[in-house]
C-alpha positions as CSV (number, residue, x, y, z in Angstrom):
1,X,-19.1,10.6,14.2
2,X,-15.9,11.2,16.4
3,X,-17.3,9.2,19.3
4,X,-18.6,6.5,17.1
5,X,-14.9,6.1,15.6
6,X,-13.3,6.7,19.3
7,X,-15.9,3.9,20.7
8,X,-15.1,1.2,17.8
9,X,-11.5,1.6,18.4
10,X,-11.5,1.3,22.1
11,X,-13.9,-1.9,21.8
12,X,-11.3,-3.4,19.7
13,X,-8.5,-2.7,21.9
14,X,-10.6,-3.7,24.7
15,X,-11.5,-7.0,23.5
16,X,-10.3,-9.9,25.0
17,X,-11.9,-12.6,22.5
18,X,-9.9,-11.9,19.3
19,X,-7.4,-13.5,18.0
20,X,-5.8,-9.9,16.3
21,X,-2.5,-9.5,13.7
22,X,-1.9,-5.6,13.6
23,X,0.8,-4.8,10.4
24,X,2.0,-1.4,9.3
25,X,-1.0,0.0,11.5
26,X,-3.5,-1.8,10.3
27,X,-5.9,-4.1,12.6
28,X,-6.6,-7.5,10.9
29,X,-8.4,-10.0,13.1
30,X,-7.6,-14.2,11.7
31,X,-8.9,-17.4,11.8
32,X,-8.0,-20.9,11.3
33,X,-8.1,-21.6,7.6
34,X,-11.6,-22.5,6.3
35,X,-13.2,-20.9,9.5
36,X,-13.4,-17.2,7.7
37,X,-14.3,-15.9,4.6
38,X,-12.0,-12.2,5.1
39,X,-10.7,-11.4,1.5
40,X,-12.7,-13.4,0.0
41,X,-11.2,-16.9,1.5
42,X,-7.5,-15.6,0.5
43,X,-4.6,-17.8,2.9
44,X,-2.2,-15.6,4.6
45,X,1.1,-16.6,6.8
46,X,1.5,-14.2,9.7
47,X,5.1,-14.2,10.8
48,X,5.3,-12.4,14.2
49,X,7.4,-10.3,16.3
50,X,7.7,-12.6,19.1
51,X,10.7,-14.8,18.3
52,X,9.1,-17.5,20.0
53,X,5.9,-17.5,17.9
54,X,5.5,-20.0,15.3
55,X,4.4,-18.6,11.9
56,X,0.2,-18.9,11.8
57,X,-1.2,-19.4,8.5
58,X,-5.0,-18.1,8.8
59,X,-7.5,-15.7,6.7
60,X,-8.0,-12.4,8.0
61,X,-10.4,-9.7,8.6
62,X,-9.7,-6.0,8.1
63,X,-11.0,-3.6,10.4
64,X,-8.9,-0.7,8.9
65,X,-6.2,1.5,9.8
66,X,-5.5,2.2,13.5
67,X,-5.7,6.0,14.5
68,X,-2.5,7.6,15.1
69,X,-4.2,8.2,19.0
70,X,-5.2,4.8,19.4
71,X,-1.7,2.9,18.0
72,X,0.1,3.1,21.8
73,X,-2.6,0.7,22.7
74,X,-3.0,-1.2,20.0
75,X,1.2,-1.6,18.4
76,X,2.2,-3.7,15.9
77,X,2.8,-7.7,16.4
78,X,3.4,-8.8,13.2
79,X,6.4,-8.8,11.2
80,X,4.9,-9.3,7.7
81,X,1.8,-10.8,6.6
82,X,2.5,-13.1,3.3
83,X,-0.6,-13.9,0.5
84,X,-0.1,-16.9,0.1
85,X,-1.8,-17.4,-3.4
86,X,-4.8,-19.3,-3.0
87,X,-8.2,-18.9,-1.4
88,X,-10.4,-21.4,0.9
89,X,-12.6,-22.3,-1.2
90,X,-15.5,-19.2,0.9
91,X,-18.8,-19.4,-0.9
92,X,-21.2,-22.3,-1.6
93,X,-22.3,-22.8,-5.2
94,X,-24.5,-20.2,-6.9
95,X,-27.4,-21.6,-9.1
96,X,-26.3,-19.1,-12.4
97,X,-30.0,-20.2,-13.7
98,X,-31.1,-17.5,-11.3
99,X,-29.0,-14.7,-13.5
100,X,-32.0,-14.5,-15.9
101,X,-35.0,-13.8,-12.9
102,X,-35.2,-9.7,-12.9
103,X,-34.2,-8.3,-9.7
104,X,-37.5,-6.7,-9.1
């Protein structure tokens, strides 16, 4: 289980492809609004460290906590992450006519 963990981390910190927002420790990758469903569609405003780094509003992704070993690699960016009270509106509509079909 320890090498699984050790291996997910350092692919994450590896990864070039990501667009990542790391908070209090915790590894969020984001998206443009309406491109992600993370939190269930929820809009977030990512105000950064860099002073010269506009504010990004996005949805995120959680991949969890950061190991204590793994946080000089992978340090915090963000200065606060912001909900901003509403969601992209993330799943398509659900027929409710199929609530009375048994699940067997």
């Amino acid at each position: 289980m320890r090498l699984e963990l050790e291996s997910y981390w350092a692919e994450l910190a590896d990864a070039t492809d990501i667009q990542r927002v790391i908070y209090q420790g915790v590894h969020y990758t984001w998206n443009v609004l309406g491109e992600g469903i993370g939190f269930g569609g929820q809009a977030f405003r990512v105000e950064w460290l860099t002073a010269d780094r506009e504010p990004t509003e996005c949805n995120l992704f959680a991949q969890g906590r950061i190991p204590v070993w793994m946080r000089d690699k992978l340090p915090d960016n963000a200065r606060t992450i912001e909900d901003l009270g509403y969601r992209i509106n993330p799943f398509p509509a659900v027929d409710d006519s199929l609530d009375d079909d048994p699940p067997y």
